[in-house]
C-alpha positions as CSV (number, residue, x, y, z in Angstrom):
1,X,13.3,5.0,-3.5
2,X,15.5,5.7,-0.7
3,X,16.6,9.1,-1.5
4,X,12.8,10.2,-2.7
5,X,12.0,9.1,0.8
6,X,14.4,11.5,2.4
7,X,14.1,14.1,0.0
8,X,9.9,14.1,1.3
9,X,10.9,13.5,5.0
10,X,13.2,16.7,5.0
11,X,10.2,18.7,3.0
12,X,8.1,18.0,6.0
13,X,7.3,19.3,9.2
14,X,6.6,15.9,10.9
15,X,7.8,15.6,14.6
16,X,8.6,12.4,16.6
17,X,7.8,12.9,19.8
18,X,9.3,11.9,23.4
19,X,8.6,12.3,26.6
20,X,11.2,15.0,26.6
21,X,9.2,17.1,23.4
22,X,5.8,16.0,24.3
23,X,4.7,19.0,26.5
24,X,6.2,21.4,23.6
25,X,4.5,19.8,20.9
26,X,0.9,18.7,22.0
27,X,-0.5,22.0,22.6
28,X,2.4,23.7,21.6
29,X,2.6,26.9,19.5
30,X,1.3,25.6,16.4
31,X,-1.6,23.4,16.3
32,X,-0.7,19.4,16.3
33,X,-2.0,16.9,14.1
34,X,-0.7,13.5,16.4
35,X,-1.0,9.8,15.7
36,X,-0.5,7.1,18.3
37,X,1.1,4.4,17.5
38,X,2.9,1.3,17.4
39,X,5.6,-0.8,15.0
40,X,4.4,-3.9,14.8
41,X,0.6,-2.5,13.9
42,X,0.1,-3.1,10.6
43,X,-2.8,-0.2,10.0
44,X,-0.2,2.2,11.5
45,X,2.4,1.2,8.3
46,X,-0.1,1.2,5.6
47,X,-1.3,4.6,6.4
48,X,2.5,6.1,7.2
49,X,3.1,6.8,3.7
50,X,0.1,9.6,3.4
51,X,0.5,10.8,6.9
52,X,4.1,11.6,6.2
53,X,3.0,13.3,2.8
54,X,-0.1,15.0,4.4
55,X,2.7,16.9,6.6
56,X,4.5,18.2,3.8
57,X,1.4,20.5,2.8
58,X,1.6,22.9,6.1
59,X,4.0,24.8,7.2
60,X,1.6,26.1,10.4
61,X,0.5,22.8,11.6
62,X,2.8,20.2,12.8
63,X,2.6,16.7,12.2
64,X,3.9,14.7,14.6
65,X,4.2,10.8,15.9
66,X,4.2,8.9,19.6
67,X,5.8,5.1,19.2
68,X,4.0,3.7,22.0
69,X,6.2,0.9,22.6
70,X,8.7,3.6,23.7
71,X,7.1,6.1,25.2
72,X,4.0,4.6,27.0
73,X,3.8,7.7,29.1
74,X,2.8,9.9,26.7
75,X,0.3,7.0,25.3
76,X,-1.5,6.5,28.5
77,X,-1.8,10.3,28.9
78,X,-3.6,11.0,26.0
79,X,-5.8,7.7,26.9
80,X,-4.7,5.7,23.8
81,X,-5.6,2.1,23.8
82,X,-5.6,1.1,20.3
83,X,-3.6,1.8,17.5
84,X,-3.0,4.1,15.3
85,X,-5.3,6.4,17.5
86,X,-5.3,10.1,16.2
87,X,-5.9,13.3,17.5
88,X,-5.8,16.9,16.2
89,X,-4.4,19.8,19.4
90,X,-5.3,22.6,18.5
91,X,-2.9,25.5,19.4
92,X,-2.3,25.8,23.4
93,X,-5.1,22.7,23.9
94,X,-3.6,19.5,25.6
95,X,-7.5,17.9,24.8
96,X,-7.6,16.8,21.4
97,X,-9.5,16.1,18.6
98,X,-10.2,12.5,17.5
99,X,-9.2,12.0,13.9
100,X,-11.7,9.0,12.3
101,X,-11.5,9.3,9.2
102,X,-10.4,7.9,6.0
103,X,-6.0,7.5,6.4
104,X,-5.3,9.3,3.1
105,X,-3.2,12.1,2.3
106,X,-6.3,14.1,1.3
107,X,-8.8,13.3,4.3
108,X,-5.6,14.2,7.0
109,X,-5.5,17.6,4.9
110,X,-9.5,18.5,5.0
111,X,-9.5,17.5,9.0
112,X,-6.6,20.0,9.9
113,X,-8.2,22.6,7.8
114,X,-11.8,22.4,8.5
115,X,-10.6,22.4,12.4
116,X,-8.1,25.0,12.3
117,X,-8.8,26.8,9.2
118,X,-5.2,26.4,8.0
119,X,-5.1,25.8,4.2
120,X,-2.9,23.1,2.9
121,X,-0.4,24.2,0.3
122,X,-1.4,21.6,-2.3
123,X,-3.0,22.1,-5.8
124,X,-6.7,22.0,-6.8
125,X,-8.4,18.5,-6.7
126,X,-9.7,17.4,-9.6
127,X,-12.7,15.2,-7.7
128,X,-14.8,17.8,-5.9
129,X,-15.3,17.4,-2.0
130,X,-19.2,18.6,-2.2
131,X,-21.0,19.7,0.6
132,X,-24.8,20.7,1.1
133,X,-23.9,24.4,-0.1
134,X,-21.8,23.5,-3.1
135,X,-23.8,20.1,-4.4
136,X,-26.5,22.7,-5.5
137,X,-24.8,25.2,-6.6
138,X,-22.8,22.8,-8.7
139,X,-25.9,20.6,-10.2
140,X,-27.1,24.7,-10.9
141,X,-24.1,25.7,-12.9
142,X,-22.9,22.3,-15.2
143,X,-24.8,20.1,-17.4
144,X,-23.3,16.4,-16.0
145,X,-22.2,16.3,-12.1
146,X,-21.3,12.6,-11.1
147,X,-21.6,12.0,-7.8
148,X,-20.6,9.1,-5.2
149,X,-22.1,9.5,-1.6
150,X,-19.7,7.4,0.8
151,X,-18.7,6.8,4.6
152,X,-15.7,6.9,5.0
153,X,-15.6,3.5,7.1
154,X,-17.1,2.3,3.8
155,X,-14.9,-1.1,2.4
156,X,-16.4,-0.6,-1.2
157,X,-16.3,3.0,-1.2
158,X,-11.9,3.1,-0.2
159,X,-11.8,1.2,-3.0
160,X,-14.0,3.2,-5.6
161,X,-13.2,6.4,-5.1
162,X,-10.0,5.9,-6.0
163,X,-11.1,4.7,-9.3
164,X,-13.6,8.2,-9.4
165,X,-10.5,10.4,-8.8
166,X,-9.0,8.4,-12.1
167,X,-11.9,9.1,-14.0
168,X,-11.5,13.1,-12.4
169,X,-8.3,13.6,-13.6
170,X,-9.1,12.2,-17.5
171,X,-12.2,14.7,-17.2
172,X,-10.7,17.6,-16.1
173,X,-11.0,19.6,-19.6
174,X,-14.7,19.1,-19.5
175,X,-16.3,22.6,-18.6
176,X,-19.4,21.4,-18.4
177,X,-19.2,18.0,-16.4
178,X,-17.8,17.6,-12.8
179,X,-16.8,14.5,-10.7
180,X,-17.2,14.6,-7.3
181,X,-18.0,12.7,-3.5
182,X,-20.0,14.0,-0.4
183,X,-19.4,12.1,2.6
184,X,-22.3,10.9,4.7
185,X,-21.3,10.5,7.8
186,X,-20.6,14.3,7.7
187,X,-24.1,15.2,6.0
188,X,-26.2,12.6,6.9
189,X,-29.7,14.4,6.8
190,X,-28.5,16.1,3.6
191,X,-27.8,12.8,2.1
192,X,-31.0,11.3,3.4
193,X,-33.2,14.0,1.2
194,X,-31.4,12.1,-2.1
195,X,-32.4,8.7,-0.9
196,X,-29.3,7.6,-0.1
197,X,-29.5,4.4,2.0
198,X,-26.2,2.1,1.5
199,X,-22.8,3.2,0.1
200,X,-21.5,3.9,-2.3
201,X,-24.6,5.4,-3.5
202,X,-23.8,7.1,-7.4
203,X,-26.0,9.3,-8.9
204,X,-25.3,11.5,-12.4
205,X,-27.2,14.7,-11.8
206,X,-28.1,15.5,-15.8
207,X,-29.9,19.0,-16.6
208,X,-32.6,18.1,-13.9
209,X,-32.6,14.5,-13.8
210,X,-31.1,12.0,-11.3
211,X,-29.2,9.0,-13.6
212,X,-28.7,5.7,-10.9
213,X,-24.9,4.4,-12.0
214,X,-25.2,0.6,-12.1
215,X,-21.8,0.0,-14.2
216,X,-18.6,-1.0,-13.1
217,X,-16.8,0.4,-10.9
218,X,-14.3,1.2,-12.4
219,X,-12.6,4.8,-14.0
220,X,-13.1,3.0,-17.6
221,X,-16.8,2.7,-17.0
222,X,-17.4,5.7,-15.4
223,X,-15.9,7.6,-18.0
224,X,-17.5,5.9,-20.3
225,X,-21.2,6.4,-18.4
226,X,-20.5,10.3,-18.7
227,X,-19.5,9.7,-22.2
228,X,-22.8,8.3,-23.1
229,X,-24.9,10.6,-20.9
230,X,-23.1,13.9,-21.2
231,X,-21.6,14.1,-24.6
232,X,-18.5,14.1,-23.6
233,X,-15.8,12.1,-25.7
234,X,-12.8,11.8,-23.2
235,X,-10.6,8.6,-22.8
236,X,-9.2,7.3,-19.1
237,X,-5.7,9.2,-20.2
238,X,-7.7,12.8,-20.3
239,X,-7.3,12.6,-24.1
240,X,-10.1,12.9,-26.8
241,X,-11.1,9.2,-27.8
242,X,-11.0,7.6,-31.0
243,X,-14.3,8.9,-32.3
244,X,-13.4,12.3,-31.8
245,X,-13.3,14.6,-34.9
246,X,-14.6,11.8,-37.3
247,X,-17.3,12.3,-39.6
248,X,-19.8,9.6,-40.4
249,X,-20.3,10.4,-43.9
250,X,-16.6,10.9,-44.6
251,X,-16.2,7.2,-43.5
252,X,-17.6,5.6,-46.9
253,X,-14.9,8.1,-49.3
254,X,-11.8,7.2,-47.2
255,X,-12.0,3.4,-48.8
256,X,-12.8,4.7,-52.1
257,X,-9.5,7.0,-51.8
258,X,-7.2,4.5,-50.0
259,X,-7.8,2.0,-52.9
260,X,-8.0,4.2,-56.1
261,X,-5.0,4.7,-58.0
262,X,-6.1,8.5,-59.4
263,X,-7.1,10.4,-56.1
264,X,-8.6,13.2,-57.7
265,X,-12.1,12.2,-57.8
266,X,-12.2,11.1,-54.2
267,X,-10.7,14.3,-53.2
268,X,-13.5,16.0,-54.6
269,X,-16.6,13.8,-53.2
270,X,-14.6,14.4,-49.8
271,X,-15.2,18.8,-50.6
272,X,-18.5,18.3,-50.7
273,X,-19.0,16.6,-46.9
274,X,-19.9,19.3,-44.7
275,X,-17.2,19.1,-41.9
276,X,-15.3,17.2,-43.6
277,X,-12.7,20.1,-44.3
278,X,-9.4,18.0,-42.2
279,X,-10.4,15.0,-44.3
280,X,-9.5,16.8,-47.2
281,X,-5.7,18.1,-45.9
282,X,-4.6,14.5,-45.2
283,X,-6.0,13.3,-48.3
284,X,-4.0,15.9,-50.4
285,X,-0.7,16.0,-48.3
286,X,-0.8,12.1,-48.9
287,X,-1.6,12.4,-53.0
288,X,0.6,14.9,-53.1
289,X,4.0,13.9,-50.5
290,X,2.7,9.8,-50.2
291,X,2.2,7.9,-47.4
292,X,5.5,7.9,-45.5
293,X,4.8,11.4,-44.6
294,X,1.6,11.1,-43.5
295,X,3.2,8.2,-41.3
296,X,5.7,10.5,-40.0
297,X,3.2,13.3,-39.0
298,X,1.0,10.1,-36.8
299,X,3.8,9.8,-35.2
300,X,5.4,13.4,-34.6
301,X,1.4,13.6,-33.0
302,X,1.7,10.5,-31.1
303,X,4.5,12.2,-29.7
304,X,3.3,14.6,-28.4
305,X,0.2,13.2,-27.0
306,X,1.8,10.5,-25.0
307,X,3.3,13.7,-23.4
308,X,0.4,15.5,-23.0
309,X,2.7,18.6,-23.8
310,X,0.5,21.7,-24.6
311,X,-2.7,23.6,-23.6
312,X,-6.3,21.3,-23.3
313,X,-7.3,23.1,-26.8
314,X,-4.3,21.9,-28.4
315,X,-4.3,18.5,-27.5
316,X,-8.1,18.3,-28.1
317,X,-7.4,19.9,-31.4
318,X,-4.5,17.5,-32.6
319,X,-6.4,14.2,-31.1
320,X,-9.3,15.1,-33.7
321,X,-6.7,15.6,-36.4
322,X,-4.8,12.3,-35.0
323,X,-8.3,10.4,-35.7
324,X,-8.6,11.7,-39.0
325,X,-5.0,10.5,-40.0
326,X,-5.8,7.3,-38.3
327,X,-8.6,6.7,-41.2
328,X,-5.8,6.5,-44.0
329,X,-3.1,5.8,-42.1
330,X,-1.9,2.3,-39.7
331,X,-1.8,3.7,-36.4
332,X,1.8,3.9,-35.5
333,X,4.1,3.0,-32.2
334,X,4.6,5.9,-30.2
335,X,8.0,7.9,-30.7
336,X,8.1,11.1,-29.3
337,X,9.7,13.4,-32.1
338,X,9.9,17.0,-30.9
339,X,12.1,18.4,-33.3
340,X,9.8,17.4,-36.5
341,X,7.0,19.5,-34.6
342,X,7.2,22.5,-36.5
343,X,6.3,20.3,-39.7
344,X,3.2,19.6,-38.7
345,X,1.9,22.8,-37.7
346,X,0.5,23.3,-41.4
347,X,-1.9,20.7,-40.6
């Protein structure tokens, strides 16, 4: 834990600053994101962590820090008198900006970018930040937009969103469905037109209509609320669920092959369900190789899922044919087996 700590800290631009730096760095040549603030405040080490991180995304801001048990001087300068106090200086500007925002990695990143238009180096997020342009525009373009209007002093919301950005991530193959927050505090009149009046306020926009979310909060049940509205059939790890690739009337002829002794005739009730075409594989690699090997191919698959190795297709692709195995087969423990991967590609 050490050594990853050092390994970020040397990544990063982040500046301690003295009374001998301070004039250099707030209102310096680069713009300044600064906190205030003291050892023994315990807000100040909860949110270290992310402000540390949040430096390691520019290169043309700096991120610096005034302990003002040391350096009061500086403190009382910049009218600090609680901590951590925050404040953005812009480039060659010893009056900053107050920061009062959420103390994530992510929210530290949008307030140096939105006030200096300096992009962070970090990659897409998978929970949309909407706005009053691109909430529209969004609702306009996908079938299912989940949406969680928040403040960001918000008790409940700090501890939902979290669960939304889960529930982002495990949807993030989904073309048509998008999870996302708009903060209030920043777009309060715009938030006002959708009736929002306590947060977190959650709302599914659906091909027109506005869905209230009333379940859990929780990235289970929220995945499992676009599930059941959108058609969607994703699981909290981003992988197809179990019902994925099964078909109904399929179900009745895997008993009837699983128990007979001559396969044949099962095989053949199974050709004639439409969609049923996988069914039919695993039904003849087992009559014709047995059991074990359909065991082995579970878990050459299960594998490779835990892994997540290959594109969204793929893995969408094998997680239906997974299911389908899972019909005649026990589900196995997972042992990643690369090198029987090529033996499985005929399925």
């Amino acid at each position: 834990m050490l050594l990853v700590f050092f390994s970020v800290f040397s990544l990063c631009d982040y500046i301690e600053i003295t009374s001998d730096n301070a004039e250099s760095i707030i209102g310096g040549e680069k713009p300044a994101m600064v906190k205030f603030y003291s050892p023994n405040c315990g807000h100040c080490r909860a949110m270290a962590e992310d402000f540390l991180e949040a430096s390691t995304l520019f290169t043309e801001a700096n991120f610096a820090g005034v302990d003002c048990s040391k350096n009061n001087k500086v403190c009382d300068a910049n009218k600090v008198n609680g901590y951590p106090t925050m404040y953005l200086f812009p480039k060659g500007k010893k009056e900053g900006i107050e920061y009062q925002g959420d103390r994530s990695v992510d929210s530290f990143a949008d307030f140096v970018e939105e006030n200096t238009g300096i992009k962070a180096k970090r990659p897409p997020r998978l929970m949309v930040e909407m706005n009053p342009v691109s909430l529209p525009k969004t609702i306009s373009e996908r079938k299912c937009v989940f949406v969680t209007f928040y403040a960001p002093w918000c008790g409940h919301c700090k501890r939902f969103l979290p669960q939304t950005k889960i529930a982002a991530t495990a949807m993030r193959f989904e073309a048509n469905s998008t999870i996302g927050a708009l903060n209030c505090d920043k777009y309060k009149t715009f938030c006002e037109e959708y009736q929002v009046s306590g947060f977190p306020t959650i709302k599914l926009f659906k091909e027109g209509q506005i869905v209230e979310y009333d379940s859990d909060r929780t990235a289970e049940s929220v995945i499992e609320f676009m599930n059941g509205h959108c058609g969607t059939m994703r699981g909290v790890d981003g992988l197809l669920n179990n019902k994925a690739g099964l078909v109904e009337d399929a179900q009745p002829i895997v008993q009837e092959f699983i128990d007979a002794t001559d396969k044949t005739a099962s095989i053949q009730k199974m050709e004639a369900v439409a969609g049923a075409d996988f069914y039919v594989k695993v039904m003849k690699r087992i009559a014709e190789k047995g059991i074990e090997a359909a065991k082995k191919d579970m878990t050459v698959m299960d594998g490779i899922l835990a892994a997540q190795k290959g594109s969204p297709a793929s893995l969408d692709g094998m997680k239906m044919r997974y299911n389908v195995f899972a019909q005649f087969v026990p589900v196995p423990t997972p042992i990643p087996a690369p090198e029987a991967q090529a033996e499985t590609k005929e399925l």
